[in-house]
C-alpha positions in Angstrom: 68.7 -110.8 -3.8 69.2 -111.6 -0.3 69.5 -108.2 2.0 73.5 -106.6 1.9 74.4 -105.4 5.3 77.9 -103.3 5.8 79.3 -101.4 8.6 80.3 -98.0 7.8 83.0 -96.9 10.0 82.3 -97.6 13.8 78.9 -95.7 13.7 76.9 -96.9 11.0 75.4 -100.1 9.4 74.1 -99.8 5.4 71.7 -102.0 4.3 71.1 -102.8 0.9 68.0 -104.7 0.4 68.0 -104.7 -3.3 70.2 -103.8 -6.0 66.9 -102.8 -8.5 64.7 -100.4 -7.1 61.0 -101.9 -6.6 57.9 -101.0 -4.6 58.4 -104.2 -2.7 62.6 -103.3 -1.7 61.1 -99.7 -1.2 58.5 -101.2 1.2 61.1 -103.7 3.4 63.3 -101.0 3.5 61.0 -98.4 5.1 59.0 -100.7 6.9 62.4 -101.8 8.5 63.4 -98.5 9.3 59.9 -97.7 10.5 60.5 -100.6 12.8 63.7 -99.6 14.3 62.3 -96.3 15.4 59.5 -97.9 16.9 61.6 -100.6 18.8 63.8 -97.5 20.3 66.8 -100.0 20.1 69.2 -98.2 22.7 72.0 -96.6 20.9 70.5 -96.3 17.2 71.2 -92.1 17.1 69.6 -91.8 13.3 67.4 -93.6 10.5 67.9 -93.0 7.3 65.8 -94.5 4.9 66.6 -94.7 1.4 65.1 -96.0 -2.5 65.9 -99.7 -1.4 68.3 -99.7 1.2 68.6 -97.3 4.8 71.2 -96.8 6.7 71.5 -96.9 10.9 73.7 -94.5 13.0 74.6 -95.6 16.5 76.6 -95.1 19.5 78.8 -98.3 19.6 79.4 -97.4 24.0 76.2 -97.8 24.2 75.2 -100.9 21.5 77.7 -103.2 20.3 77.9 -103.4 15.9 77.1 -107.4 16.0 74.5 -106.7 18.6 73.2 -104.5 16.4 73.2 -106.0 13.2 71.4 -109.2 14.7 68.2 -106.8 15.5 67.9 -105.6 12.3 67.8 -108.6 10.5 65.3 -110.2 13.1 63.5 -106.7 12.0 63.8 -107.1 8.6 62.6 -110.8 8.3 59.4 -109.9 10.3 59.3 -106.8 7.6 58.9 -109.7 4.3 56.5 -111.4 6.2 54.1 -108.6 7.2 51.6 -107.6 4.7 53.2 -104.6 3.0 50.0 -102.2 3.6 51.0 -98.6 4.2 49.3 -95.6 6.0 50.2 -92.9 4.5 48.8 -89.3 2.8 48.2 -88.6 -0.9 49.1 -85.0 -2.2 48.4 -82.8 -5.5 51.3 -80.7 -6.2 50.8 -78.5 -9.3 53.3 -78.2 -11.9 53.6 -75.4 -14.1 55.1 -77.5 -16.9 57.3 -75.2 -19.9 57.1 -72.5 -17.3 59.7 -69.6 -18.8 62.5 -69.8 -15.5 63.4 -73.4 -16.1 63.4 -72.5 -19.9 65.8 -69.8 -19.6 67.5 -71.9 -17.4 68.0 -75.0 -19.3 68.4 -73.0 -22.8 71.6 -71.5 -20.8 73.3 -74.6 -20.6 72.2 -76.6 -23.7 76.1 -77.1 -24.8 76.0 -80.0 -21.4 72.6 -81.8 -22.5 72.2 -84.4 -25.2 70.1 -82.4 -27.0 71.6 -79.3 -28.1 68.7 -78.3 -30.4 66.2 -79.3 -27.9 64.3 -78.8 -24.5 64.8 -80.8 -21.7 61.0 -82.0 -22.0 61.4 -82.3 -26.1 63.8 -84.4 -25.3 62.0 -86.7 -22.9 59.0 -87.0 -24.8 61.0 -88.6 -27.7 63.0 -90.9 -26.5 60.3 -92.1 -24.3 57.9 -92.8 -27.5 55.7 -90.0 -27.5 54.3 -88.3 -30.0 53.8 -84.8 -28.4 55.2 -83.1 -25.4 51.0 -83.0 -24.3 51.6 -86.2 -24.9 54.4 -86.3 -22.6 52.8 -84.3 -19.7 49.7 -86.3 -19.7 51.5 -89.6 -18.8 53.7 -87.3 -16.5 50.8 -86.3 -14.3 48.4 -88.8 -15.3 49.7 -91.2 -12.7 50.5 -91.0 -8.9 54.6 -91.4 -7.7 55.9 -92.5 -4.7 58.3 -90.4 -2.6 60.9 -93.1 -1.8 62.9 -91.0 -0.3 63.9 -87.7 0.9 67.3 -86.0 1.1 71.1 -85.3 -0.5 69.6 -81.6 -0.5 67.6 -80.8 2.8 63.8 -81.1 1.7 63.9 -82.7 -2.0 61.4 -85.8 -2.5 62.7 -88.7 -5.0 59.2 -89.9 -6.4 59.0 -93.3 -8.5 56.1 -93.5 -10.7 53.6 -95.9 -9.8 52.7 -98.0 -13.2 54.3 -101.1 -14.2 58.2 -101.2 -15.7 57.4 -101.2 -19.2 55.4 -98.0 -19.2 58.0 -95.6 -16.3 59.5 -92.8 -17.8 62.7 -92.9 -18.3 65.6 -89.9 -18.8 69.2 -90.0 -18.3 70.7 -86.9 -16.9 72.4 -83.8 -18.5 75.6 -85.1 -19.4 77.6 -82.4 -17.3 75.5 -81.2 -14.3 74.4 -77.4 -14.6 75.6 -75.1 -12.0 71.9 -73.2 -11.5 68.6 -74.5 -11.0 65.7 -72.8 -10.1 64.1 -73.4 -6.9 61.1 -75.5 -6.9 61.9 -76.8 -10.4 60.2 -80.4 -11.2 62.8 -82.7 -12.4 64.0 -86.0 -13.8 66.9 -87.9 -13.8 66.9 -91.9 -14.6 63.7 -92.9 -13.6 62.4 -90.7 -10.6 61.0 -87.4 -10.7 62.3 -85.3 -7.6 61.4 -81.4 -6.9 64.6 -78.8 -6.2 63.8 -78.1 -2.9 66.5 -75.2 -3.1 68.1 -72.9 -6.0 71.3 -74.7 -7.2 73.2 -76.9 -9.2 72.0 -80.0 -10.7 72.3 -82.7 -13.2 68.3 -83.7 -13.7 66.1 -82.7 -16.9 63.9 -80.1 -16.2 60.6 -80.5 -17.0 58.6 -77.2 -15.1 58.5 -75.4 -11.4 55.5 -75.3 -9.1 54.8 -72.8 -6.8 54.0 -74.6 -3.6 57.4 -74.5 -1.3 58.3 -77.5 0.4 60.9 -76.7 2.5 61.0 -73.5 5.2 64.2 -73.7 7.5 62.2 -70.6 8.9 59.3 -72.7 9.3 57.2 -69.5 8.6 55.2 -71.1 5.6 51.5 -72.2 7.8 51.5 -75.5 6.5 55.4 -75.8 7.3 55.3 -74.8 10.6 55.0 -77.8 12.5 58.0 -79.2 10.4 60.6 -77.4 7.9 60.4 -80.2 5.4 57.1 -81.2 3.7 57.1 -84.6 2.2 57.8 -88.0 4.1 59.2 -91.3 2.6 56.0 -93.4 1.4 53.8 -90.1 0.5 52.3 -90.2 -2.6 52.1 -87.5 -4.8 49.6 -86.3 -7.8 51.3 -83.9 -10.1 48.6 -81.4 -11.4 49.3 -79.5 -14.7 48.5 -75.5 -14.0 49.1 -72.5 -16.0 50.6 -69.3 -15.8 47.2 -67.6 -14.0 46.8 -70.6 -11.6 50.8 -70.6 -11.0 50.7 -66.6 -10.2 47.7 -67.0 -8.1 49.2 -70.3 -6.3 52.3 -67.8 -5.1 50.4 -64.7 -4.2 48.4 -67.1 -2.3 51.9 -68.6 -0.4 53.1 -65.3 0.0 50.2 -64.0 1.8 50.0 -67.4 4.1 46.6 -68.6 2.3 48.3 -71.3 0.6 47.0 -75.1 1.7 48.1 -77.9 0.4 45.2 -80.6 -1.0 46.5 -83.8 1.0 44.2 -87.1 2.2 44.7 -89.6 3.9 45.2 -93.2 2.4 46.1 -97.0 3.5 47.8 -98.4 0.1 48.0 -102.1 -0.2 50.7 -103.3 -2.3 48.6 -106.2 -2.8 45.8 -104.8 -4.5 48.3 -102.1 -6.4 50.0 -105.0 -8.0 46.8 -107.0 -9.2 45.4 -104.3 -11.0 48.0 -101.6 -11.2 45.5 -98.9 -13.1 42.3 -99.4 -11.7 44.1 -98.9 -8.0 45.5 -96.0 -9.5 42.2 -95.1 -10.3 40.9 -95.5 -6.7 43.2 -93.8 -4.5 43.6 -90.5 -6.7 39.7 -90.6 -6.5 40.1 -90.0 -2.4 42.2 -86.4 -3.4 38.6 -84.9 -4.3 36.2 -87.0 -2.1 33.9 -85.4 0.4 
């Protein structure tokens, strides 16, 4: 489809670049908004990238709407003709999958899910085609996701899984959203993962918590101190299964300010993704544990 562009009031122009969300809209769209804060276009007051769209906030004394709207589509055509290469930062998050919070959690409000009977990750595993919940985790983790975006509560990542279409997890959320979830909890709603930044309600299947925080309004947290929120749109992210020893010793760790992320540095080429999506896979979660 061809890019949808709306105002929003007198302050704000939406763009929608595709109604599906795909690496390539994800990759216009942020290259886009990448572009409009490097062009410091006079007026633009915020950038808020999104899963395949972004939207612009802007003084309309100081730029005028159709003024406006013509530089970001001479931004956006140069954005489908650039070669969608990314520098960017790969990260291993562990995941205490079946940890016993979220359990408790979800088992106290099994009268809103589809599954009654069930666990949120039971659940998932079946109607996805699996035959085991180990089954379920493996394909979970075994993959890297992309943070497409970061927001609606201040700090949470969405991630997309990065495999082709026929093989993304899939989960539709509870059918009444829960009024408690436990901070840190990995979750799942449609088909992107996301972690609760924050204790509080939510409507996504929960699949486990990890113990490394990413988000410090305090900014006390040493690898949070340069900024409150932790992940960027376009990171990419490694989910690492742990247990309960690794998950205790991962939060004594935070709490005593030894706790450091594993994060390299990585240029991905959607190029060489898309020809071979698993062996690139393959060779950018090889650069997590290179020398």
């Amino acid at each position: 489809m061809e890019p949808r562009y709306e105002f929003g009031g007198d302050e704000h122009i939406f763009v929608e670049v595709s109604e599906d969300m795909s690496l390539e809209a994800f990759f216009i769209s942020l290259s886009v908004a990448n572009a409009v804060r490097e062009s410091k276009i006079k007026g633009v007051t915020e950038i808020c990238p999104a899963n395949a769209s972004f939207q612009i906030k802007f003084d309309p004394d100081q730029i005028k709407p159709n003024d406006l709207l013509a530089e970001l589509k001479s931004l956006e055509s140069a954005a489908e003709k650039a070669e969608p290469v990314l520098k960017t930062r790969i990260v291993e998050i562990p995941v205490y999958y079946q940890d016993p919070w979220t359990h408790e959690t979800l088992m106290r409000f099994r009268e809103r899910h589809q599954d009654p009977n069930g666990t949120d990750i039971d659940y998932a595993a079946r109607i996805n085609g699996f035959s085991s919940v180990d089954e379920f985790i493996q394909a979970h983790s075994g993959a890297p996701w992309f943070v497409s975006m970061v927001g609606f509560v201040a700090g949470l990542p969405f991630m997309y899984q990065m495999v082709d279409r026929p093989r993304q997890i899939e989960v539709p959320k509870y059918l009444r959203p829960r009024t408690d979830t436990p901070k840190l909890t990995v979750g799942y709603g449609g088909s992107f993962a996301c972690i609760y930044s924050v204790r509080g309600a939510g409507g996504y299947q929960m699949f486990g918590i990890t113990p490394m925080p990413i988000y410090d309004p305090k900014q006390e947290i040493s690898y949070l101190r340069d900024f409150m929120v932790f992940f960027n749109p376009g990171d990419i992210v490694k989910f690492k299964p742990i247990g309960r020893d690794e998950y205790d010793a991962d939060v004594e760790a935070v709490e005593a300010n030894r706790y450091e992320p594993l994060i390299k540095e990585v240029t991905f080429s959607l190029d060489e993704f898309n020809a071979d999506v698993d062996a690139y896979n393959a060779k950018i979660l090889e650069t997590l544990h290179a020398n």
